[in-house]
C-alpha positions in Angstrom: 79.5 79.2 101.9 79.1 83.1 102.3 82.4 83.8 101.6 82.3 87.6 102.7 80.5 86.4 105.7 82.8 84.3 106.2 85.8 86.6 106.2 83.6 89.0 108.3 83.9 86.3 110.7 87.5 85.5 110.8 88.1 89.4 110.9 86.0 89.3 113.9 87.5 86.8 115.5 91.1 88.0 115.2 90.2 91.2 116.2 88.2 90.6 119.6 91.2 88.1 120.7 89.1 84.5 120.8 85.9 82.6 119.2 83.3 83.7 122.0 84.4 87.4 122.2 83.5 87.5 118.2 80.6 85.3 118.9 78.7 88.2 121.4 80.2 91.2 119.2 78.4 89.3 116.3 75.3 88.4 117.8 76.3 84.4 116.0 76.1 81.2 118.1 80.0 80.2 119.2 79.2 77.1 116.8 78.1 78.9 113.8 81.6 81.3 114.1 83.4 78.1 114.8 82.2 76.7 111.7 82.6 79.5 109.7 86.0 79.6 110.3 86.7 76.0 109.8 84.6 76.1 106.6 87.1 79.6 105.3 90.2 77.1 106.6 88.9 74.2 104.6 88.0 76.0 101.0 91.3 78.1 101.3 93.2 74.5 102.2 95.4 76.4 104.6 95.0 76.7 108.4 94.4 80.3 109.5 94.3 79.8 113.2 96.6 78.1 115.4 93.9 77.3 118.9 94.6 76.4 121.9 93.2 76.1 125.0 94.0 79.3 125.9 95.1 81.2 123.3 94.5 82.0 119.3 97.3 82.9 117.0 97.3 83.8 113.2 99.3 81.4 111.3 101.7 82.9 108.8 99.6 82.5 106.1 96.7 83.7 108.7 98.7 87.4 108.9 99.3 87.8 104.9 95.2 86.6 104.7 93.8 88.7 107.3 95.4 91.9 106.3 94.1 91.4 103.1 90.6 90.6 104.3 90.5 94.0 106.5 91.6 95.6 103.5 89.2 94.0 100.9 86.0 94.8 104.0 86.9 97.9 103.7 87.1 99.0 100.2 83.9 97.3 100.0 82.4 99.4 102.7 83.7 102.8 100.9 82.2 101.1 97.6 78.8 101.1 99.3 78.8 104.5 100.9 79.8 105.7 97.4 77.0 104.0 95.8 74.7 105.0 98.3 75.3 108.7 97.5 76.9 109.4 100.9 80.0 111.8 101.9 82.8 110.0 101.1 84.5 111.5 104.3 87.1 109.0 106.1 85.6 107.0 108.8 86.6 103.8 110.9 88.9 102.7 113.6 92.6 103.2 113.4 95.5 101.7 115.5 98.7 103.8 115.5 101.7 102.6 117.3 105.2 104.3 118.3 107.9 104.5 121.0 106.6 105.6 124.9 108.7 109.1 125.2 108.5 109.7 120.9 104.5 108.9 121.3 104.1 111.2 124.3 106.4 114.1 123.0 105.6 114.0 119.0 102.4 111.4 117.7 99.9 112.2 120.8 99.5 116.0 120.0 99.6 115.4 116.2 96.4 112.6 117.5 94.4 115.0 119.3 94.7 117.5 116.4 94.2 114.5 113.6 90.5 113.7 115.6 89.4 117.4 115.8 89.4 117.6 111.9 88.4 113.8 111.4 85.1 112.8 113.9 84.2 110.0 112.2 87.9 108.4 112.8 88.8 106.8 116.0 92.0 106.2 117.2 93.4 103.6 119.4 97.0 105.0 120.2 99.2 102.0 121.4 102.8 103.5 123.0 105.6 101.2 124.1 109.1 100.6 123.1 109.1 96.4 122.0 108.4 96.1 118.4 106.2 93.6 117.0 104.6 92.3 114.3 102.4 94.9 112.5 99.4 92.5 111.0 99.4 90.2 113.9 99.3 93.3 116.5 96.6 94.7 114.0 98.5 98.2 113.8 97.5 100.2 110.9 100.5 102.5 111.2 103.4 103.0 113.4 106.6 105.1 113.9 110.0 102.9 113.4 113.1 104.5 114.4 116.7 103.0 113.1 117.2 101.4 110.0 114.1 99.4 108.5 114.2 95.4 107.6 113.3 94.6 104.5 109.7 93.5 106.3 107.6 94.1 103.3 106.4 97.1 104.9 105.6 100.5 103.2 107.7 103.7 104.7 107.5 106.6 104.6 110.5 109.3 106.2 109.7 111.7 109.3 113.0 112.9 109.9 115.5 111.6 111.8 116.9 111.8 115.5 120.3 111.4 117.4 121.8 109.9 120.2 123.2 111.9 122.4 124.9 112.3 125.8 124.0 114.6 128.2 124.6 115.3 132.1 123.3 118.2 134.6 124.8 121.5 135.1 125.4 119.9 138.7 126.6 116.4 138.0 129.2 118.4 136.3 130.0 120.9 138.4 130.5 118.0 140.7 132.4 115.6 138.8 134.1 117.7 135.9 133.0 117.8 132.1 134.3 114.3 129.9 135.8 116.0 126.4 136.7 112.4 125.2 134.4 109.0 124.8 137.7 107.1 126.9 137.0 109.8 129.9 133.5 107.9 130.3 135.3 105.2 132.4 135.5 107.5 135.2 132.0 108.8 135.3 128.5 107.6 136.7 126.7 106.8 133.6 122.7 105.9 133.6 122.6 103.1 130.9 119.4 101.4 129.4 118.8 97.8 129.4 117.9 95.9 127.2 117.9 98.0 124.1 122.2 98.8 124.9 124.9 97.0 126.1 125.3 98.3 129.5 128.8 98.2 129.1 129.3 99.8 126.2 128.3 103.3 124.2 129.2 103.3 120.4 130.7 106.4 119.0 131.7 107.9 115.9 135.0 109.1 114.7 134.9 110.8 111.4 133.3 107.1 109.5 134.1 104.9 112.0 132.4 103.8 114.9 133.7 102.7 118.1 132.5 101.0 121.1 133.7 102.8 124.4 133.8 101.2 127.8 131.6 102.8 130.3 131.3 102.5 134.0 127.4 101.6 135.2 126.5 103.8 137.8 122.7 102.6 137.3 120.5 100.4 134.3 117.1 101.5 134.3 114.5 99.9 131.8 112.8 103.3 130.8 113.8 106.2 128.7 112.2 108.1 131.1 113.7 107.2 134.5 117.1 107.4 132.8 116.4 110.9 131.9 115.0 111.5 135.7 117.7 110.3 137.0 120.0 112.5 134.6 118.2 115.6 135.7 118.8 114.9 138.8 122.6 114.9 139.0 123.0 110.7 139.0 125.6 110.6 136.2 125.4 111.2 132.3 123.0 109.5 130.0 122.8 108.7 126.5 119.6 109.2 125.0 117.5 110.2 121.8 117.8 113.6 120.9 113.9 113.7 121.4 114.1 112.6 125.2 116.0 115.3 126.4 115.0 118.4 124.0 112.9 119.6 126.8 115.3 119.3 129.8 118.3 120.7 127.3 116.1 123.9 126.6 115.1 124.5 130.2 118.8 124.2 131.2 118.4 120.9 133.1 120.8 118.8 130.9 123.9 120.0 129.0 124.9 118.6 125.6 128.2 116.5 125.7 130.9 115.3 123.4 129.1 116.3 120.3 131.9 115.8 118.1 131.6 112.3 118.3 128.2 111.8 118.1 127.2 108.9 115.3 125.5 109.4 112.2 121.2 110.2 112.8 118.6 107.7 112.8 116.1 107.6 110.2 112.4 108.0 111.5 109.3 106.4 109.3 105.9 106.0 109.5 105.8 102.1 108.0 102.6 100.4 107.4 101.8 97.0 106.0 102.2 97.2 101.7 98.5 97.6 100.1 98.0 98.0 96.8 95.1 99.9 98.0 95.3 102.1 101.4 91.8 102.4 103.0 90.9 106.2 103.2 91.4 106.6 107.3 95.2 105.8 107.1 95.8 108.1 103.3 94.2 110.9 105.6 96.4 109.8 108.6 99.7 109.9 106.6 98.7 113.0 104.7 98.2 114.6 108.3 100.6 113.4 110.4 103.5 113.2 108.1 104.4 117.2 107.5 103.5 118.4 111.4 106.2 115.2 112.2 108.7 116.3 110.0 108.1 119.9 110.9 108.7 118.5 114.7 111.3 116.3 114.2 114.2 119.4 114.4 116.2 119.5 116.8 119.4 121.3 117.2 120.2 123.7 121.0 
């Protein structure tokens, strides 16, 4: 057995999604990627694959081994442009993931820049708010915001961001200005399901936090409807500090109750722990990481 073809071809086959997808982006008979597969399965004594009929999932050992194949098919790559006497520039395809409103505000300019001064990178930019698993979601790199698990991921800090509560300069006009987390109860509030407990907003007072009642005026599912529907006079929301910096500095939303806002929340770029990085994500992280943290400031 080939075992570098054969990795090639389990590579493959994670990455296009199924055996036939690999089989026409190899130019290999279904059979022969079948078999190469099984034949990587059965000299490793381990199952890589779970199949179905209509789906194919990494295993657990699958994620830990095909990270490390990417990585090793890589290195080997860069070996071989290095031997072959050519620029050593990064090159390849990278998958960078983050939250919808931090991805569209922050990462996507910092993308557009990053591919400008990189041509021979590509970037597939993947924005949405669920988290997953890095390796079997093939991410190289991703923003995490809130305290990290211990995941066995590498980090690196951004910054950090706050949540805060905020209302328009008409909502409050209307309705009168809460001064206390206990005055929420008789306000509209726009609350956001599922990452909150519609009921409840936690506060801080001095190193304690609380959880304050709060009366549901409306639960949206999106960051950004919420903040839509702050903007236009619903009821107060309670957001990132990111998803309203624009409408607090063109005077659509007003700051609340800042005294009792709780402590920030870290922001890292994590990625999964090589003892080798391949050269496209080093030149990512060296990139992105100082325009982020030069971004991430944020205080009207």
């Amino acid at each position: 057995m080939d075992r570098f073809e054969s990795m090639s071809t389990f590579v493959a086959v994670v990455e296009a999604g199924s055996f036939s997808a690999a089989s026409r982006k190899l130019g290999m008979p279904l059979a022969t990627v079948s078999r190469k597969v099984s034949e990587l399965e059965a000299q490793l004594r381990v199952q890589l694959l779970v199949r179905s009929t209509r789906s194919l999932a990494l295993s657990d050992a699958g994620q830990e081994y095909f990270a490390s194949c990417r990585l090793l098919l890589e290195s080997l790559a860069e070996a071989e442009r290095t031997a072959l006497g050519q620029y050593r520039a990064p090159k390849g395809h990278l998958v960078v993931g983050a939250p919808v409103m931090f991805g569209r505000t922050y990462l996507a300019p910092i993308v557009l820049e990053f591919l400008k001064a990189y041509p021979e990178i590509d970037i597939e930019l993947r924005l949405g708010d669920r988290l997953g698993n890095m390796i079997e979601d093939q991410i190289d790199v991703a923003v995490r915001i809130g305290q990290l698990s211990d995941s066995g991921l590498m980090a690196v800090r951004a910054g950090e961001v706050r949540h805060v509560v905020s209302a328009s300069p008409a909502y409050l006009t209307d309705k009168g200005t809460p001064t206390h987390p206990r005055d929420l109860l008789a306000h509209d509030c726009i609350t956001l399901t599922p990452w909150e407990n519609p009921g409840e907003w936690i506060f801080s007072f001095g190193k304690r936090l609380e959880k304050h009642p709060v009366r549901s005026r409306l639960s949206v599912t999106t960051a950004e409807t919420a903040l839509d529907a702050a903007v236009a006079g619903l009821g107060i929301s309670h957001l990132f500090c990111y998803q309203v910096s624009q409408a607090v500095a063109d005077g659509q939303l007003r700051l609340l109750m800042r005294a009792f806002e709780p402590k920030p929340f870290p922001v890292h770029l994590v990625y999964p722990s090589r003892r080798h990085s391949p050269l496209k994500l080093r030149a990512f992280l060296d990139f992105a990481l100082p325009r982020l943290k030069t971004k991430l400031v944020f205080d009207p």
